[in-house]
C-alpha positions, 0 to 999 in steps of 0.5 A: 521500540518494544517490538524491534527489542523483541524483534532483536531478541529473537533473532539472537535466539535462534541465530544461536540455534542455527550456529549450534547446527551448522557448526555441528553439521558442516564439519560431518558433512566433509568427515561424511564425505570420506566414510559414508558413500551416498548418504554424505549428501543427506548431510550435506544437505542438511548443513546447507540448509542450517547455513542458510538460516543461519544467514537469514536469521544475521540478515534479520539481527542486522536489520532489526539492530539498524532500524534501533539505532535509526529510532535512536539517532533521528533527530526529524521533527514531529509535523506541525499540526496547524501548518496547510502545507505538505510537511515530510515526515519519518515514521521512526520519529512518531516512534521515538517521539512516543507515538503507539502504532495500532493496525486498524485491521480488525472488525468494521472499521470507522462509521460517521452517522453524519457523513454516512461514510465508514473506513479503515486507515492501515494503522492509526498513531496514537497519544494522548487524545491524539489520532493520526491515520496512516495509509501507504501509497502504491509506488508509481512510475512518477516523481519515484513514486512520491506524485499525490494526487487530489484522491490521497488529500480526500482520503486524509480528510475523511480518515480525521473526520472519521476518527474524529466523529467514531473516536471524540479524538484530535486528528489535526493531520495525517500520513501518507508513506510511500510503500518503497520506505519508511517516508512520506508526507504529513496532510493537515486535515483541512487540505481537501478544501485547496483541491477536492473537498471532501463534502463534494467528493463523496457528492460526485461518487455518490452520484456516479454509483447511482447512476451506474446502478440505475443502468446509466453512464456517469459524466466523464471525468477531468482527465488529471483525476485519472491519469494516475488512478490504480482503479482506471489503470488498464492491464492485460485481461486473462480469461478467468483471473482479471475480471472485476467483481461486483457484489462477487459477480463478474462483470462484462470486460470492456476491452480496448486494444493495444498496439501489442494486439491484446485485450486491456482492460481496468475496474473503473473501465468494466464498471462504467463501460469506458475506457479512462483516460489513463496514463497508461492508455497512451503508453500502450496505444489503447483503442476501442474495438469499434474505433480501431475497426473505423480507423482501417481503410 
């Protein structure tokens, strides 16, 4: 709530600035029209530009006074932190609710010794003895965006028992908001085990690093694990701008060929020489080079 006060403060501030210089500019602008020839339009341009930021900085006053009384007038629940099921959340309830919103954008990020892995959630809402990850999910063409997948609970369920382990805090659930709004759903900390538990998710992408590492390929996966992954979707390949980096080397391109005739290729693609089974890839009528070549008479 302190920092949307701030927010409005300051859009007062400078919306008042602004109103000073148009209301000085604009009425010199039309007497300059008459008087001053050519140099009217240095004048002109100069309203112009106060008019405009005078109506971004109204836009921001009446966005920052919407998200206060929005805070103010939600009368949502906060998640119930033993409940298994998916529960909808508003991130303006934590808000009110008294929950601090700190960005974990700074130094290494979370470390467990135990499950030899580290990580940083976007933000982490903290109270008391109390720590709930929170990432945003990229926006996708299904179900609006809002479709999780066995990857979103995996990730829930390592940021809690990494919190856990590096914080000694409580971190019974978390969030997952979608990147079109301030909505999403809050996962209890134990959802991997109805669908990937984490234990044997990092097993399967250890295993799959090792393998690429030593020159081999990694078993395929099940096809509902990549229909919607962002690392397997494929996009066009442009000399110079797409290519996948490991370790800031460039990587091979392992293209395939759309009905469109261009070269598409993805990160999970070009690290494992394959080309996943994307949801894209039927969309877009990918093919293998040596594929297409067999299928020609």
């Amino acid at each position: 709530m302190a920092a949307i006060d701030e927010a409005i403060a300051l859009a007062q501030k400078w919306l008042s600035v602004w109103a000073v210089c148009s209301a000085v500019l604009v009425p010199a602008a039309a007497v300059s029209f008459f008087r001053l020839g050519v140099a009217w339009l240095l004048v002109a341009l100069g309203a112009y530009l106060c008019s405009l930021q005078f109506l971004k900085c109204l836009f921001d006053l009446f966005v920052a006074i919407w998200f206060r009384w929005h805070v103010l007038n939600e009368k949502a629940a906060l998640p119930i932190p033993t409940a298994l099921d998916d529960q909808r959340v508003d991130w303006w309830t934590f808000i009110r609710a008294g929950y601090d919103s700190v960005p974990y954008d700074e130094g290494d990020g979370l470390r467990s010794e135990t499950l030899c892995l580290a990580g940083r959630p976007w933000r982490v809402l903290c109270r008391g003895s109390v720590r709930i990850p929170v990432f945003k999910k990229r926006h996708s063409a299904k179900a609006n965006g809002h479709t999780l997948y066995d990857q979103h609970y995996v990730r829930i369920a390592a940021y809690c028992r990494l919190i856990e382990e590096a914080e000694q805090a409580e971190s019974p659930y978390g969030i997952i908001l979608f990147d079109d709004c301030y909505k999403g759903w809050a996962i209890n900390a134990a959802a991997d085990q109805r669908r990937i538990p984490l234990a044997h998710a990092l097993e399967g992408a250890r295993e799959r690093i090792q393998t690429s590492l030593e020159g081999g390929k990694p078993k395929e996966a099940a096809e509902s694990f990549c229909k919607g992954c962002p690392t397997g979707k494929p996009h066009a390949y442009r000399l110079g701008k797409t290519e996948t980096l490991r370790r800031g080397v460039p990587l091979p391109v392992f293209g395939a060929i759309g009905r469109d005739g261009r070269v598409y290729h993805s990160a999970c693609g070009d690290h494992f020489e394959w080309l996943p089974p994307h949801e894209r890839v039927k969309q877009k009528g990918l093919v293998l080079p040596s594929t297409e070549a067999a299928a020609q008479p």
